[in-house]
C-alpha positions in Angstrom: -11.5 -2.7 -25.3 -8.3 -3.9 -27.0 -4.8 -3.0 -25.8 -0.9 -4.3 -25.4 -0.8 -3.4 -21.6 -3.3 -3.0 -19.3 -2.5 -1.2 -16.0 -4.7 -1.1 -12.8 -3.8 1.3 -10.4 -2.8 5.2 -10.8 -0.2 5.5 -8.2 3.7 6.0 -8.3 4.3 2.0 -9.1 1.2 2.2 -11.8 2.3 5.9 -13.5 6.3 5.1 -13.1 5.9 1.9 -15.3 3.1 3.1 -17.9 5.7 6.2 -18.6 8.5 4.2 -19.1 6.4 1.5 -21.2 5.6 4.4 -23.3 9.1 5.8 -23.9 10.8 2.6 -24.7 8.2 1.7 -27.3 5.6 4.6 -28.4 4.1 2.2 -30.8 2.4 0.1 -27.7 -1.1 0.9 -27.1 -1.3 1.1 -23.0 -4.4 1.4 -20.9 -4.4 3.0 -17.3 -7.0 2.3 -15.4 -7.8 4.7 -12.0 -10.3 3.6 -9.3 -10.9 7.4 -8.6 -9.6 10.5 -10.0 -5.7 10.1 -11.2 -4.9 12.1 -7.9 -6.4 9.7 -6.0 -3.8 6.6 -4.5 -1.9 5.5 -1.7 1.1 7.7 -3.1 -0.5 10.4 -2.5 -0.5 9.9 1.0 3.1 9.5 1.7 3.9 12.1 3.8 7.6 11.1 4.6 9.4 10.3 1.4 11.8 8.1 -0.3 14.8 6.4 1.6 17.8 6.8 -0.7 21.6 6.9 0.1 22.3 10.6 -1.2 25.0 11.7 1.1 27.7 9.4 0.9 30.2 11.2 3.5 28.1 9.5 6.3 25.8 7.3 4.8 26.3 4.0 2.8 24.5 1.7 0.8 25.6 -1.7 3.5 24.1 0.6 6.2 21.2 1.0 4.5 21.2 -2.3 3.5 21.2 -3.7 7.0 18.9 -1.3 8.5 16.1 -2.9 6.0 17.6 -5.9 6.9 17.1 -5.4 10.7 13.8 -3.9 10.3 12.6 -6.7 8.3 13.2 -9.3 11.0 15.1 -12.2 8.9 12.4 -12.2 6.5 14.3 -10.2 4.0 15.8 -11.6 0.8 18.9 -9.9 1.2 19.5 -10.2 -2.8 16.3 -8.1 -3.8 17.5 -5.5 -0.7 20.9 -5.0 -2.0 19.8 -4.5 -5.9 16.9 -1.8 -4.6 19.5 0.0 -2.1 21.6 0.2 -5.0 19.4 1.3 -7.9 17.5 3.4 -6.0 19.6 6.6 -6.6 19.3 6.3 -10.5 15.7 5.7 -9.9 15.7 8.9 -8.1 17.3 11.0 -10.5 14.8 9.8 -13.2 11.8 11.1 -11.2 13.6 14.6 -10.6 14.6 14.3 -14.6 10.6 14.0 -14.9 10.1 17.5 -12.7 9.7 16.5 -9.4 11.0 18.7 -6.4 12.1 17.7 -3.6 13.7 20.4 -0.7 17.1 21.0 -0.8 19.9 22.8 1.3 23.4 24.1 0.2 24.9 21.1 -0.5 22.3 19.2 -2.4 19.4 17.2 -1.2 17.7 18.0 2.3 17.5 14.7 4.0 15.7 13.7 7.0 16.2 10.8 9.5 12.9 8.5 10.3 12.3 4.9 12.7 14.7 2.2 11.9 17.0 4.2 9.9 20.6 4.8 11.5 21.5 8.0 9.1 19.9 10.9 7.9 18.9 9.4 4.1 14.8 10.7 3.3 14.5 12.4 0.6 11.2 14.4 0.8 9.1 17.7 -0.3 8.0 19.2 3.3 5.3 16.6 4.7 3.6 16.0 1.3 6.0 14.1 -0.3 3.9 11.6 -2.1 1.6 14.4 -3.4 4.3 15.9 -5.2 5.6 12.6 -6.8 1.9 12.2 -8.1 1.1 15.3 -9.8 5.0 15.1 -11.0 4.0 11.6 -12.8 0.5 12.5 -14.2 1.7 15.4 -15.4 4.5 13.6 -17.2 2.0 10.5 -18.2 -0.1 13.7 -20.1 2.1 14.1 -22.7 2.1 10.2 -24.1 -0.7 10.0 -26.8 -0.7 6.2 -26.9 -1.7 6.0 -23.2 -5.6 5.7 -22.5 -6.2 7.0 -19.1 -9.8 5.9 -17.6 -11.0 7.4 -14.7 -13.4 6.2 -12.2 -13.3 2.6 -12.9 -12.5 -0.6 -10.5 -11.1 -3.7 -11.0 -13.3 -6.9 -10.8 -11.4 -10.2 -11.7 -9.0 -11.2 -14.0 -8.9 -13.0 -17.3 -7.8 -16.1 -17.6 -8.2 -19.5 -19.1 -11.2 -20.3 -16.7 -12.6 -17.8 -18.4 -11.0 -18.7 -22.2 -11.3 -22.3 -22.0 -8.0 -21.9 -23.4 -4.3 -23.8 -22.4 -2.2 -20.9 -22.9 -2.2 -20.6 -18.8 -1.3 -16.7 -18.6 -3.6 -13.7 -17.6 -4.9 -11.7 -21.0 -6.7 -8.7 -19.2 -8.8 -7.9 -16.6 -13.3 -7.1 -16.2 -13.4 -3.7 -14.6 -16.8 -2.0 -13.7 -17.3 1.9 -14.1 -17.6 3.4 -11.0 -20.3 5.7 -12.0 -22.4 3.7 -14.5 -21.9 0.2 -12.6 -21.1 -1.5 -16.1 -19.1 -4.2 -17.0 -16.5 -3.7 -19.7 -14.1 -6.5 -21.1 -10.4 -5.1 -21.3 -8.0 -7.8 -23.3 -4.5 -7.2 -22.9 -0.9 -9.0 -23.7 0.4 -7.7 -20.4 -1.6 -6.9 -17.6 0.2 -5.2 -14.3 -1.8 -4.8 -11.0 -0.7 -2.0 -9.5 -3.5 -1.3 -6.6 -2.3 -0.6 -3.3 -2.7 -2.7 -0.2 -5.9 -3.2 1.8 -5.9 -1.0 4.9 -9.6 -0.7 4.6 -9.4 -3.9 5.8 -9.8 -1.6 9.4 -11.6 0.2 11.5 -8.4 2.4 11.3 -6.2 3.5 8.7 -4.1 5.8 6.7 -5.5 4.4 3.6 -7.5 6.3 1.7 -11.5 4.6 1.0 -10.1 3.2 -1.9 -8.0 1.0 -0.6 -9.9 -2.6 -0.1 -7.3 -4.7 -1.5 -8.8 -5.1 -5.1 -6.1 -6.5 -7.3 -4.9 -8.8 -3.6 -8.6 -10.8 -4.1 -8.3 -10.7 -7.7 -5.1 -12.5 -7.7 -6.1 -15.0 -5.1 -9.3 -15.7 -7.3 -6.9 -16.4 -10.2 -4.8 -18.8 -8.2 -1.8 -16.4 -8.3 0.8 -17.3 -5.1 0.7 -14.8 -2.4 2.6 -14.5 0.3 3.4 -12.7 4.0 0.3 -11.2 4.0 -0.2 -11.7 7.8 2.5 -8.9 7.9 0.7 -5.6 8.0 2.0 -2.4 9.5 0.5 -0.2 11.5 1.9 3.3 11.3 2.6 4.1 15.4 1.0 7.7 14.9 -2.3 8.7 13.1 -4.3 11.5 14.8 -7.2 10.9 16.8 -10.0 11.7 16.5 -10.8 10.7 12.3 -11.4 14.0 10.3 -14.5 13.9 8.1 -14.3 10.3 8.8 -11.0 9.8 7.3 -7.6 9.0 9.7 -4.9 11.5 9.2 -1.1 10.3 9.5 1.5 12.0 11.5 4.6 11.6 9.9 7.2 9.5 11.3 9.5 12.7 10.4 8.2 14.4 12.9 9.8 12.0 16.2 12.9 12.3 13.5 13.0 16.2 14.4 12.7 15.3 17.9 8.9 14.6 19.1 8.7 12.3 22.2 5.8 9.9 23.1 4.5 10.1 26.4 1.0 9.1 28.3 -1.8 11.1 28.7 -0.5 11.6 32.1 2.8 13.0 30.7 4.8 9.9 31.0 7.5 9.9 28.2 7.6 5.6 27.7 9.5 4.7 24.7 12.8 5.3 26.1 12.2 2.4 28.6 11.0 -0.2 25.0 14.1 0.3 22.6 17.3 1.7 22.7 16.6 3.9 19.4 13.9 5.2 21.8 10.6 7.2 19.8 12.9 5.9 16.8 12.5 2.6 17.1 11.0 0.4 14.0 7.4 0.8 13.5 6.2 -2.8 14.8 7.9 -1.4 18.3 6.8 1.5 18.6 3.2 0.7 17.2 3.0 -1.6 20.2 4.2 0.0 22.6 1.5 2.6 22.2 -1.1 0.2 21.8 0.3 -1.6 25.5 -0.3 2.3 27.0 -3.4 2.6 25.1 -4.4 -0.9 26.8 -3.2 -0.4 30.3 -4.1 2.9 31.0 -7.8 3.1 29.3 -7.4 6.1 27.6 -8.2 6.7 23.9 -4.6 7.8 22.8 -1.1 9.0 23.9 0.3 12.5 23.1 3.0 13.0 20.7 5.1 15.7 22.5 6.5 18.4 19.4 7.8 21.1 22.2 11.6 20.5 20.9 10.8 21.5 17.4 10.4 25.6 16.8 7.4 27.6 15.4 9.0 28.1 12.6 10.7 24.7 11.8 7.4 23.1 12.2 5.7 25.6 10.3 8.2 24.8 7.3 8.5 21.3 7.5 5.0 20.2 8.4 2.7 22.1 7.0 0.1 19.7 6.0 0.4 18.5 9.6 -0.7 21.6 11.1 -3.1 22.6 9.1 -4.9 19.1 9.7 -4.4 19.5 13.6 -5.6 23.0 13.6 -8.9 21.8 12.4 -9.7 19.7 15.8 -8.7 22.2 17.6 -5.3 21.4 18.6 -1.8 23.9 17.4 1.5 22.0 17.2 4.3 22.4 18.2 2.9 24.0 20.7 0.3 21.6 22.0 0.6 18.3 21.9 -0.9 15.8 19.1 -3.1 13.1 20.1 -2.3 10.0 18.4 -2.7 6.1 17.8 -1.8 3.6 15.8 -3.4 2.6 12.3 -3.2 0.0 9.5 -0.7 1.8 7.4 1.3 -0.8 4.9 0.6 -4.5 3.8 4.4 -5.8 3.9 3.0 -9.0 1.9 0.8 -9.4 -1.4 1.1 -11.1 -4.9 4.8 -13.0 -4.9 6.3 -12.0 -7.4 10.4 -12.3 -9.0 13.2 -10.2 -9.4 10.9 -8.2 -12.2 7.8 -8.4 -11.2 6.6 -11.0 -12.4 3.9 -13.6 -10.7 2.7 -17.2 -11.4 0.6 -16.3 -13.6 2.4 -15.6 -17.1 1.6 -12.0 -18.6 0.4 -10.9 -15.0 3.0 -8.3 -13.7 2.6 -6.8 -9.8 4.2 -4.0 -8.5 4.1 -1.2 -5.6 2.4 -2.2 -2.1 0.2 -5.1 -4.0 3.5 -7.2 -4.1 5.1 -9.6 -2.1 8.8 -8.6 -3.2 11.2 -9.7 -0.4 12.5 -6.2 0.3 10.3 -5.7 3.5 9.9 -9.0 5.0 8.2 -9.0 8.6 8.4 -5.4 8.8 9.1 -2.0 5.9 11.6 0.0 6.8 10.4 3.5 6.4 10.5 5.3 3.5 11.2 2.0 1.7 7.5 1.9 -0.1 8.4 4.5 -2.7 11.9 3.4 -2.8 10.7 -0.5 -4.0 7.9 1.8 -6.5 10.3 3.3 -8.8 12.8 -0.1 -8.5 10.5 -2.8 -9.4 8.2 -0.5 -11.9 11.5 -0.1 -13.5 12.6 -4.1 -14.0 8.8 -4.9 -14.7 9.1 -2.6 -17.3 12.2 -4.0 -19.0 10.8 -7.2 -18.2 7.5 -6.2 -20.0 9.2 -5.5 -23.2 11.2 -8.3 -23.6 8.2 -10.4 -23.0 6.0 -8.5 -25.7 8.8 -10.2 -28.1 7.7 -13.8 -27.4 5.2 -15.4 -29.4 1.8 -14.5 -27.5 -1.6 -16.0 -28.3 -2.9 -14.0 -31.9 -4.9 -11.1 -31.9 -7.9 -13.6 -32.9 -7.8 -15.1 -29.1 -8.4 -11.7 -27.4 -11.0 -10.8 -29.5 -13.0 -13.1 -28.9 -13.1 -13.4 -24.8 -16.0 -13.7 -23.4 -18.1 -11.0 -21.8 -18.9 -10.7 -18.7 -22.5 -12.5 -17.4 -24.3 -10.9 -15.0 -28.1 -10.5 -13.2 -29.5 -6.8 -13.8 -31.0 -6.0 -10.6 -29.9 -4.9 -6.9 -32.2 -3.7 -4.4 -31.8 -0.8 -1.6 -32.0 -3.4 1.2 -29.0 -5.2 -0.7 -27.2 -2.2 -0.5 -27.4 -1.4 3.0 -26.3 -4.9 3.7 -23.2 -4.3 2.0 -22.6 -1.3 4.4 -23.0 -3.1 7.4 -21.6 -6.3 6.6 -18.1 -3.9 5.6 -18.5 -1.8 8.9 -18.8 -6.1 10.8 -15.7 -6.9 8.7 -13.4 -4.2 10.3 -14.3 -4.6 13.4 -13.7 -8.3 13.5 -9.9 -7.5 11.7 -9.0 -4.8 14.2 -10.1 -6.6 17.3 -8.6 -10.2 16.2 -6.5 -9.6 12.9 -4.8 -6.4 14.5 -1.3 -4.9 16.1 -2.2 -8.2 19.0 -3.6 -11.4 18.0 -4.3 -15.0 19.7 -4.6 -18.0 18.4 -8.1 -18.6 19.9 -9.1 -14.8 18.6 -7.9 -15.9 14.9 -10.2 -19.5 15.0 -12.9 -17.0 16.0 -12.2 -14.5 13.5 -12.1 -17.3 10.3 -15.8 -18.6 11.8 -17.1 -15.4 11.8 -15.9 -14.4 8.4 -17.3 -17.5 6.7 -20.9 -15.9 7.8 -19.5 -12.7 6.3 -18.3 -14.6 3.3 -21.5 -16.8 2.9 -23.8 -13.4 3.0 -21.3 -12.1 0.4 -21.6 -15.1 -2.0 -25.1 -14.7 -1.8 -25.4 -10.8 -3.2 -22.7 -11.7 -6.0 -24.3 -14.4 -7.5 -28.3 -13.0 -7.2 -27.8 -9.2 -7.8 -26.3 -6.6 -10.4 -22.8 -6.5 -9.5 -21.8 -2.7 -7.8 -18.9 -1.6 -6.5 -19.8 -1.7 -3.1 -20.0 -5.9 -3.7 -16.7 -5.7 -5.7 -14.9 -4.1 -2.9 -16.3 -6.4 -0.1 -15.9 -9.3 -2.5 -12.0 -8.5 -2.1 -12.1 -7.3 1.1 -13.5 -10.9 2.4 -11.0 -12.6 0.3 -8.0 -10.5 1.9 -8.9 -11.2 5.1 -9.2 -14.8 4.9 -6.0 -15.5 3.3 -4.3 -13.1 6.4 -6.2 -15.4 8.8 -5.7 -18.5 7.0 -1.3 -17.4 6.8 -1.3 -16.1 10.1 -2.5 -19.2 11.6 0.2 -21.3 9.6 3.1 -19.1 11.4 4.2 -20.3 14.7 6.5 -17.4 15.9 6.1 -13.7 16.8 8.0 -11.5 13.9 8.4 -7.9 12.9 5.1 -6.8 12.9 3.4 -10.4 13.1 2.5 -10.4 17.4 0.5 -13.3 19.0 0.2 -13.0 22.3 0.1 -16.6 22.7 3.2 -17.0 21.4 4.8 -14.3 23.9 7.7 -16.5 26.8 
């Protein structure tokens, strides 16, 4: 395949800047390519919603401002906080322009209040925020006849002059393998924008869906793209336990911002004694302060407490929430929810400028693949969506002005090379893959997790170079699947996080080493 722009990754960051690609210039031919079904992302996941200053009576853009900034540890670049605080509420009119809903109440939006914020500023659809934003934008994306949408189909490595023998040093597309047939196809492309999530997979526990195992993170490190913070991983404080079909179920920060209280199994409420802002603390607090009751006490989880919240309130905010509880046996607000924390949000990723752009000319990233500057050591809550629809935006613009510079011809892209490959992968392969995945989680959460040492983290980078070795050895001898494409980037994640959290020397936002602890 041929095309102008080449986008991997279907979620809001992905649809947001394909749509707006399309509008500016309906003559570009854009690809979008989805690992699963278009429905299927990190977006769609986002219960809570989008943090944007909406009531300005109360709320302002410097408080805002300096809650990300306070959250975010003094890792923030204050510049790229202020210009995404700012823009946001344009941003969010655009997406409501496109048919999204959001709740309301008599005087416009409904807002509610989540960790780290110190006003009422989330601006949401009941607990199923991200859901809505995602049918919204593929229903929009639809109606564009010069988009190609392809389903079902994974990223494998970029293309770039290692692979042209060319000097032209920029990125000019991407090898993706169909999910279901396990071929390789060539896409060449002008612009290419990785837009594929983080890796919470990385985990024995996270929100993530299984899709997310850091795909276009190891394809960029393989192209030599700078990366950066990754050793910065949230863990959201409250996923239900046990998993559901397998899967880990978040509990909404929103629901501790109507009043839910933490407390032991015992019935010990424990926050209030961590943080002044109490249950409403930043994540990387509160996260650990669960984890330290988990640890201490030997139980499997601590109880999130939703007795100050009403039938009905809970029934019409958090729908999704009870639904999901109900199913293990357990009906908020009445009883309490059983929770613990789980990877959630990679805070770091692919560096990339005020628009986007990475090292690598024509490579654009954007969304929770990104290292941006907004988050620094720790996200702010509701700031994910937020930095979406911003940077999607100025990679966009960005995008276009780019298309207008002289490029390689049409000639070069042609004639790329294909990709080379064995033909063959055997059942015993396969069920190495498996294990060797279920080996690499563990290792992450017990040494890589919410409390690491700098003993645990030697340990953890000799282990994975057996994992790594193993790896290498199925690539290079067998058919390539995408159960090896996903562990390929899996084990190339998790050694840069190892590698970066061994260069850092002090305990910040949601970076903790034990070691480092006075």
């Amino acid at each position: 395949m041929d095309t102008n722009i080449l986008v991997i990754g279907s979620g809001i960051s992905g649809l947001t800047y394909a749509i707006k690609m399309a509008e500016q210039n309906p003559s570009l031919e854009i690809v979008m390519i989805s690992k699963n079904s278009l429905l299927e992302s990190n977006t769609r996941y986002a219960q809570g919603g989008i943090a944007v200053v909406s009531n300005f009576q109360k709320d302002s853009f410097d408080k805002h401002v300096e809650d990300t900034l306070i959250a975010g540890a003094g890792e923030c670049d204050r510049e790229v906080v202020e210009f995404v605080v700012k823009e946001g509420h344009e941003r969010l009119q655009e997406l409501i322009d496109w048919g999204t809903h959001f709740d309301k109440q008599k005087n416009g939006l409904h807002l509610t209040q989540e960790g780290g914020h110190s006003e009422k500023r989330i601006v949401h659809y009941k607990d199923k925020t991200g859901l809505v934003i995602q049918k919204s934008l593929i229903r929009k994306i639809k109606t564009f006849s010069n988009i190609t949408l392809l389903k079902n189909h994974t990223l494998v490595d970029l293309i770039t002059d290692h692979h042209s023998g060319s000097q032209y040093q920029r990125c000019y597309g991407a090898y993706v393998i169909s999910n279901l047939e396990q071929e390789i196809i060539k896409i060449s492309a002008q612009i290419t924008v990785l837009s594929t999530g983080g890796g919470g997979q990385l985990f024995s526990h996270t929100t993530n869906p299984e899709n997310a195992t850091g795909d276009g993170l190891g394809a960029a490190y393989r192209a030599k793209v700078y990366m950066e913070g990754l050793p910065f991983v949230q863990f959201h404080p409250t996923a239900l336990y046990p998993k559901i079909n397998g899967n880990t179920f978040l509990i909404s920060e929103a629901v501790r911002g109507e009043g839910a209280v933490l407390k032991s199994v015992s019935g010990k409420r424990f926050m209030t004694d961590k943080h002044p802002m109490a249950e409403l603390a930043p994540r990387d607090i509160v996260a650990r302060s669960i984890a330290e009751v988990v640890n201490e006490t030997g139980d499997d989880f601590v109880l999130l407490d939703c007795e100050s919240i009403s039938e009905k309130e809970f029934e019409n905010q958090f729908p999704t929430i009870k639904e999901n509880c109900q199913k293990i046996g357990i009906n908020p607000p009445k009883d309490s929810i059983p929770v613990i924390p789980a990877a959630h949000y990679f805070c770091g990723g692919i560096s990339v400028n005020h628009y986007g752009e990475t090292s690598l000319k024509g490579l654009y990233a954007i969304g929770e693949c990104s290292y941006t500057g907004l988050h620094g050591a720790n996200r702010l809550a509701s700031n994910s969506l937020l930095e979406s629809l911003v940077f999607s935006h100025r990679a966009a613009l960005n995008s276009l002005n780019q298309m207008k510079e002289d490029l390689p011809p049409k000639e070069f892209y042609l004639q790329l090379p294909e990709w080379k490959e064995e033909h063959y992968i055997s059942n015993e392969k396969i069920s190495a893959i498996g294990r060797m995945k279920k080996q690499l989680q563990n290792l992450m959460t017990a040494k890589v997790g919410i409390f690491k040492t700098s003993s645990g983290l030697t340990e953890a980078e000799m282990e994975l170079k057996n994992i790594f070795s193993e790896t290498q050895d199925i690539y290079r001898q067998n058919k390539l699947t995408l159960g090896i494409c996903e562990l390929r980037n899996m084990v190339s994640v998790a050694y840069l996080m190892i590698k970066q959290s061994q260069d850092l020397k002090q305990n910040k936002g949601v970076f903790y080493n034990q070691d480092y602890v006075e």
